[in-house]
C-alpha positions as CSV (number, residue, x, y, z in Angstrom):
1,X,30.0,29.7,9.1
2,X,33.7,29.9,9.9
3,X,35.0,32.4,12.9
4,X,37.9,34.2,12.3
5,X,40.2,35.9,14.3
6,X,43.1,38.2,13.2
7,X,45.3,39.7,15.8
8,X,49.0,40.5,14.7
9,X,49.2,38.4,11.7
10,X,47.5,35.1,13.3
11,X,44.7,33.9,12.3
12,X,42.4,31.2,14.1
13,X,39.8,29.5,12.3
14,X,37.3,27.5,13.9
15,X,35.4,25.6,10.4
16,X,32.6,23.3,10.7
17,X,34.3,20.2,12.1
18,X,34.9,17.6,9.0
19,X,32.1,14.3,8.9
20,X,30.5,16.3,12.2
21,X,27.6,18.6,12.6
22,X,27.8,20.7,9.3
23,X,24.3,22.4,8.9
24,X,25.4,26.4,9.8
25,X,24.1,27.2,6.6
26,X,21.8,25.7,3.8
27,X,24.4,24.6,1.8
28,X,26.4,22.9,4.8
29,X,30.5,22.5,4.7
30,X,31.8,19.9,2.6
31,X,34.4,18.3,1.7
32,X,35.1,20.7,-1.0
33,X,35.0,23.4,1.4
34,X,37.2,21.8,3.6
35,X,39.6,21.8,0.7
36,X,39.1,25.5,-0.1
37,X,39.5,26.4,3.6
38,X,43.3,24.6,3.8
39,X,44.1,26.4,0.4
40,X,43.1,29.8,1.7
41,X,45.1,28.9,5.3
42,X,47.8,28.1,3.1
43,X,47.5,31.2,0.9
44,X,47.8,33.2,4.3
45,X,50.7,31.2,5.4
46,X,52.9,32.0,2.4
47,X,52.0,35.8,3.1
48,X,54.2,34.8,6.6
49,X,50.9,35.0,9.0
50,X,50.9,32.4,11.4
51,X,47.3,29.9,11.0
52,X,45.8,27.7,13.2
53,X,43.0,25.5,12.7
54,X,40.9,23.3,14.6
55,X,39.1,20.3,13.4
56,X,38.2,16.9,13.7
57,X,40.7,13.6,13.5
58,X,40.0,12.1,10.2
59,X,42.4,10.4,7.8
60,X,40.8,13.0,5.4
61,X,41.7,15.9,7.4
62,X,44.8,14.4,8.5
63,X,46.0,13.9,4.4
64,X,44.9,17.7,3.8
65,X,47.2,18.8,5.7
66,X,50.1,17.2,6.2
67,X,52.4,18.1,3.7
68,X,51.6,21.6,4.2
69,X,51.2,22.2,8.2
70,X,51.9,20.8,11.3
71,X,49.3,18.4,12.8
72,X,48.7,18.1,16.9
73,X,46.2,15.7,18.4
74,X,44.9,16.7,21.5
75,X,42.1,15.3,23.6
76,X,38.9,17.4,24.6
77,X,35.7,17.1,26.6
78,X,32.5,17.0,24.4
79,X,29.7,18.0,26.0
80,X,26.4,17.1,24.1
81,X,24.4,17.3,27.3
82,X,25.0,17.3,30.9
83,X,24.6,13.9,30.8
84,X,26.4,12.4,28.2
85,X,30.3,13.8,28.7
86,X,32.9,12.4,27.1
87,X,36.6,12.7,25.6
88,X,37.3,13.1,22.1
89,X,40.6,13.7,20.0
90,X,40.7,16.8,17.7
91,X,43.7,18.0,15.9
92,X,45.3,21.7,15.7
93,X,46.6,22.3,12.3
94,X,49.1,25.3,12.2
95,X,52.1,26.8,10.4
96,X,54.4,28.0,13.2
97,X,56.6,27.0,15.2
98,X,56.1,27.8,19.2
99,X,58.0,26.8,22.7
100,X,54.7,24.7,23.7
101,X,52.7,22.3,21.8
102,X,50.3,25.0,20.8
């Protein structure tokens, strides 16, 4: 399953994180989904709506993109159970161009 938000021509999706938990549906999220989901974002960002996406730090996520978008790495908190917290780098893919790093 991918959530997506649209709110004056932006669009946020949060995928199924590439080589991570995939399982949302019987069919999982592949790699070829991966790839449809960057050439959908990039069919949005030629129509001039601004795209981010979250998703894991991979060199194949990372090569995806990076011709296409701009690539942020920023570190976040997993939490997999109270007990077990730690920090973990994802990347924010997007189109646009802001006055912040988001």
């Amino acid at each position: 399953e991918i959530t997506v938000w649209l709110e004056f021509r932006r669009v946020l999706f949060r995928s199924p994180y590439h080589n991570s938990y995939s399982a949302y549906t019987n069919h999982g999220f592949t790699t070829k989904d991966q790839e449809r989901l960057k050439d959908f974002a990039l069919s949005l960002s030629e129509q001039k709506i601004n795209v981010l996406i979250s998703n894991s730090n991979t060199d194949f996520i990372k090569k995806l993109y990076e011709n296409d978008f701009k690539i942020i790495e920023i570190t976040t908190t997993k939490t997999i159970n109270p007990k077990h917290i730690k920090p973990s780098t994802e990347l924010l893919i997007k189109n646009y161009e802001t006055s912040n790093s988001i």
